[in-house]
N, C-alpha and C positions, 0 to 999 in steps of 0.2 A: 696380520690384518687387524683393524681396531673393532672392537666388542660390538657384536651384534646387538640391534635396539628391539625389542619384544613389540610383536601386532600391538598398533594402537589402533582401531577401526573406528568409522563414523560412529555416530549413536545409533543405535536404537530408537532413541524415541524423540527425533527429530519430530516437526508437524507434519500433516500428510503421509506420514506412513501407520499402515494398516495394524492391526492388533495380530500376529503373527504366534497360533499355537505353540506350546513347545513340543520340540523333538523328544521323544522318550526311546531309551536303545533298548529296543526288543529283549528278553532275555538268548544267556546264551546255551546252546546245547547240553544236555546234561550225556548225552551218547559217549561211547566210548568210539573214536576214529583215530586215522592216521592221520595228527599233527606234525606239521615242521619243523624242525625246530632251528627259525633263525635267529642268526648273532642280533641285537638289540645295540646301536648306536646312541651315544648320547652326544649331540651336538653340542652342547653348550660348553663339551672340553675344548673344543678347538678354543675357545676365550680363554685358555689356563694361561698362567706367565712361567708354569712350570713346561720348560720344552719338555721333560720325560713323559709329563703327562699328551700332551700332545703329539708327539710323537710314539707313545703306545696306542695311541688312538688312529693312528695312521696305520700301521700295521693291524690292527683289528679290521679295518675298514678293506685294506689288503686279501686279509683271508675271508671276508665275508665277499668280497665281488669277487673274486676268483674261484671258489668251490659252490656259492647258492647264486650269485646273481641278484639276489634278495637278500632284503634286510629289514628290520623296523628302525626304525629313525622317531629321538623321543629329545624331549625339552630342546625344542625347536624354534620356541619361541613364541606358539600359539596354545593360550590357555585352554583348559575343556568347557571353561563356559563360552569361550568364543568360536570355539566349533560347532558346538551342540548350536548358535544361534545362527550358522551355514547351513549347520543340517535342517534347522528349521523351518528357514527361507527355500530348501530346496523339498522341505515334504509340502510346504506352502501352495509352490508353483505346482504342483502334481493336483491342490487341492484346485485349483483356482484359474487355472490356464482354460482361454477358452476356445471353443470346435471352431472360429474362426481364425483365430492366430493359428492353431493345429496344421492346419490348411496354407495358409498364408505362410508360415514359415516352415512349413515340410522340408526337410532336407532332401536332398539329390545326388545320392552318392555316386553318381555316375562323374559329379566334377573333379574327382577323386580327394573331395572332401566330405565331413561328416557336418558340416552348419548348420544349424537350426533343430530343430523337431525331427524324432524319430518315433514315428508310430509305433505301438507294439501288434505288428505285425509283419515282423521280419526287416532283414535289413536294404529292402530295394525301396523304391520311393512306392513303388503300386505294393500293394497290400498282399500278401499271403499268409502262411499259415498263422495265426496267433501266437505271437511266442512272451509275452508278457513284460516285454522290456519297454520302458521309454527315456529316451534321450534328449538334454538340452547340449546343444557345444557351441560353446564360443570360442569361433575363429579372428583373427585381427579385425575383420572388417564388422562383425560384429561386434566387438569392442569402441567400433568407433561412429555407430547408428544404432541409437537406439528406438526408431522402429526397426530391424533387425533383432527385438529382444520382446519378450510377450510380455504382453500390455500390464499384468498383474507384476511384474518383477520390475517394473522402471519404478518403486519410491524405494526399491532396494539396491539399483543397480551400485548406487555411494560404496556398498560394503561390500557386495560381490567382486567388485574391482579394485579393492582395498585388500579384498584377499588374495584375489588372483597375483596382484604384482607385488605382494610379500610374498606368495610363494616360492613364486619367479627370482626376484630381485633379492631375496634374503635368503629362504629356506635353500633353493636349489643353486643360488651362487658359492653358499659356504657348504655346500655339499659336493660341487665342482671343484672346490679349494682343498677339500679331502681327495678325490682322485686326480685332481693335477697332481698335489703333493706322491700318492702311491707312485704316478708314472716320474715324478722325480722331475716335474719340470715347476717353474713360477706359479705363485699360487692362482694368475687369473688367466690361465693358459687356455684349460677348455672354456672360462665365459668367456674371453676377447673373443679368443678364434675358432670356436665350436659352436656354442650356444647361438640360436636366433636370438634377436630383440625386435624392437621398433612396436612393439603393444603390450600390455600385462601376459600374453602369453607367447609372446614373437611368435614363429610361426608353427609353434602349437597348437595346443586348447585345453579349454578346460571345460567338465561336464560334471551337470548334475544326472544321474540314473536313477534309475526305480524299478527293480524287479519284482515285481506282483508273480504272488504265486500263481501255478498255471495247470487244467484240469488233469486230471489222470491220463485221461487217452494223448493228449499232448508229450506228457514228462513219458510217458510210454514211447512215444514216437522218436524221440529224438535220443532215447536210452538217456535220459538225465540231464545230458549236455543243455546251458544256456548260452555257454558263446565257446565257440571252439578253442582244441588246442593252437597256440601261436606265439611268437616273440614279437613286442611291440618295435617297428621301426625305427624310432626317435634316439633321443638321448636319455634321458632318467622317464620314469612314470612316478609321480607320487599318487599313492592315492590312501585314502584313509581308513584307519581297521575298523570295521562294523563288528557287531555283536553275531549277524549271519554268515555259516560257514560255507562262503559256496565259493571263495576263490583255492583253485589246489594249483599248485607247482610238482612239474616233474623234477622226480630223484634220479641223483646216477643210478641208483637199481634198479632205475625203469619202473616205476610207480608213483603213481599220482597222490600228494601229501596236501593235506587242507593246511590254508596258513590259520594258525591262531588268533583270537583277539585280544589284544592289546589296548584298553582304551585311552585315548590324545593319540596315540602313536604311530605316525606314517608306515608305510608301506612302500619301500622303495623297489624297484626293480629297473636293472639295465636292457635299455635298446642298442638294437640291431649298430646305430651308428657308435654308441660310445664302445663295441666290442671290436666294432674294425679299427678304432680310432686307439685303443688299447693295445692292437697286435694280439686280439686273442685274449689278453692279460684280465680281461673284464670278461664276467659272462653274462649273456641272455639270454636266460630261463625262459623254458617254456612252458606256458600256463593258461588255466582256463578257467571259464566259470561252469559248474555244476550245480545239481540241484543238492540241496541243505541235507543234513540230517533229519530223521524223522521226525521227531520233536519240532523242527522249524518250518516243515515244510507248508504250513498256512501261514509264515510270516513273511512281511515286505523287508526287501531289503534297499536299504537307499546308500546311496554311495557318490561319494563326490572324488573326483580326481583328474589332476591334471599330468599331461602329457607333456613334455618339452623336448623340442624339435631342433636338429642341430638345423644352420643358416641351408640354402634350397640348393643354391648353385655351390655348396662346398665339393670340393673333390674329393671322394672317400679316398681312406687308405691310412694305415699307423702313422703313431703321431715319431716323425723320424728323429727330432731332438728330442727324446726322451731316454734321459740316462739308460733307466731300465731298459725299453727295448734295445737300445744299443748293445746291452750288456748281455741279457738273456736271448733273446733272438724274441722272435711273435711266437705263438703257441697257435699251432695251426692244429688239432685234434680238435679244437671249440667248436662247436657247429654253423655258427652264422661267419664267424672268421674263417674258418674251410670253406662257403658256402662262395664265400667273397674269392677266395684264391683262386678256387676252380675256375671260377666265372671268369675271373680277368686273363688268367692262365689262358684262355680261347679264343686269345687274339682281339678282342675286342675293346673299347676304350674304357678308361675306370669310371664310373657311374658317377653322376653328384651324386646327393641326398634327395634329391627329386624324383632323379632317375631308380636310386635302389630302392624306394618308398614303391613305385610302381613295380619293379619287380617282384616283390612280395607280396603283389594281388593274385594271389592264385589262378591258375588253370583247373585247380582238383579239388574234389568235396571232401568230406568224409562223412562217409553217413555210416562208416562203424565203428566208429573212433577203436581202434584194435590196438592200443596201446604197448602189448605184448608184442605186438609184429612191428612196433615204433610208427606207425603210417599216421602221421600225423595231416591235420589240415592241407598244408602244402607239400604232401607225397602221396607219393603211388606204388603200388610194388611191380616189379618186373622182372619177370624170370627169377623170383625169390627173395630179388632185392627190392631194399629201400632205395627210393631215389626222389629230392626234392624236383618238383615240376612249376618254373618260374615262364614269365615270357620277358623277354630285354632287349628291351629296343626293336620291338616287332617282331623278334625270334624267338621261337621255344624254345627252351634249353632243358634239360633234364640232367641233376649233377648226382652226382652220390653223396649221401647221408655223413 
């Protein structure tokens, strides 16, 4: 494929746009915890003209989505002064957003999307407990109205969507071009026929967050948890390494690892669809956000990342001309690729991506996150066992773990 071209974004300092603090990245923990420690990608080999090199690069990229799920991903193409001028624009909007747009663009996840404004106080449109998170997401049709986007961010939107669709169209297309390559097929196999398009985030999104720290009796109440255990749906997540420790990934030994930071350096992790669309061969970690080390726990965290969604009506299921799966069979031990077999195994039709997206709206809480007994967000135990508890297509199902 020909050399990736490095983010050029609007200016800065066009006319009409506001005088925009800078971001400064909180210090990091000085605590001793259980870090992760993942493989470390560098994109910019895929440009080598040495195939050895490119080719050891594929095999790296092999063993890091098949044993973590997770990865950091670095010289991408976006420099650290042009992220730190994202993050900036995104502590901006936290500064400056006003109780009318709040209102006015409240999101309603009942439409089983997350658009607009997310109060920090819980994740339903009516308000409960305070949990200190707030959310902007831009879904396609927010990309394409901007009244749809709060009044304080239209003389930024030029660079917000200068980001978004270099993510999209650069970052996560030659990231797709590393695991077509793993599955052994054409290098635009998962962007033709996997990935959405038709907006900077097809049918994605991308969000700016802000985790304010949150009182004692609170961080008491929820045992630390700020957003539960789970595997994102989609196709890739990038999202970007902050200086606060509070994203952890599950280990095979059954313990929750805080990822490291990295600074420029993405945060990749595989969804639910590029693992069925692997046979397994990809994994989707599951992971969460927790409350920070002590040393952090009066610091904000801000965090920008986008999610990319394979197309809505695709029909899940391994990608069947794929040398490798031809060759090795699917690896059904994976848990969302088991989760997939069971389910179809029951007589029932294969899901799009629309349809397995709703599946994984849980029926079950966790309000003891019991790690040790594996019960995560969407399981329950019964009679000893673990069992995910989905509903599909108007029916309950409950599968094994």
């Amino acid at each position: 494929m020909a050399p990736s071209a490095p983010f050029n974004p609007p200016s800065a300092n066009l006319p009409g746009k506001p005088f925009v603090p800078t971001w400064v990245p909180p210090p990091v923990t000085q605590q001793k915890e259980n870090f992760a420690e993942l493989s470390s990608i560098d994109l910019s080999l895929l440009d080598s003209d040495d195939p050895a090199v490119v080719d050891k690069l594929v095999q790296q990229v092999k063993v890091a989505i098949r044993d973590d799920g997770f990865l950091f991903l670095e010289n991408y193409g976006v420099s650290l002064e042009q992220l730190h001028r994202q993050f900036s624009i995104a502590q901006y909007l936290y500064h400056n957003i006003s109780e009318e747009d709040k209102q006015r663009l409240l999101f309603d996840p009942e439409t089983g999307v997350w658009s607009g404004y997310k109060h920090p106080y819980g994740f339903k449109r009516n308000r409960g407990p305070e949990d200190g998170i707030e959310q902007f997401n831009w879904y396609k049709p927010d990309w394409q109205d901007i009244n749809r986007v709060p009044t304080c961010l239209h003389p930024f939107m030029d660079e917000i969507e200068e980001f978004a669709n270099y993510l999209t169209k650069s970052v996560n297309r030659r990231l797709l071009t590393l695991f077509s390559r793993v599955l052994e097929l054409p290098d635009d196999y998962l962007w033709n026929n996997v990935q959405s398009h038709g907006s900077p985030t097809g049918e994605g999104y991308f969000r700016h967050a802000l985790f304010r720290p949150v009182q004692k009796k609170t961080q008491e109440a929820s045992k630390g948890l700020r957003m539960h255990g789970h595997t994102d749906f989609g196709l890739t997540t990038l999202l970007f390494s902050v200086p606060i420790s509070c994203l952890q990934i599950w280990g095979r030994d059954e313990q929750w690892y805080y990822v490291p930071y990295k600074p420029g350096a993405l945060v990749i992790n595989i969804g639910d669809t590029l693992e069925i669309v692997s046979g397994g061969h990809f994994k989707a970690t599951r992971h969460r956000v927790y409350k920070p080390p002590v040393d952090q726990l009066n610091e904000e965290r801000l965090s920008l990342v986008l999610f990319n969604s394979s197309v809505g009506d695709l029909r899940m299921g391994p990608a069947s001309e794929s040398p490798l799966i031809q060759r090795e069979g699917c690896i059904e031990e994976q848990g969302v690729y088991k989760e997939f077999k069971n389910l179809t195994s029951q007589g029932k039709l294969v899901p799009t991506n629309k349809q397995w997206r709703e599946i994984q709206i849980s029926t079950a809480t966790d309000p003891t996150d019991q790690v040790r007994n594996r019960v995560g967000a969407d399981q329950v135990l019964i009679d000893g066992k673990v069992m995910h508890q989905r509903e599909y297509m108007g029916v309950k199902v409950v599968l094994p773990v």
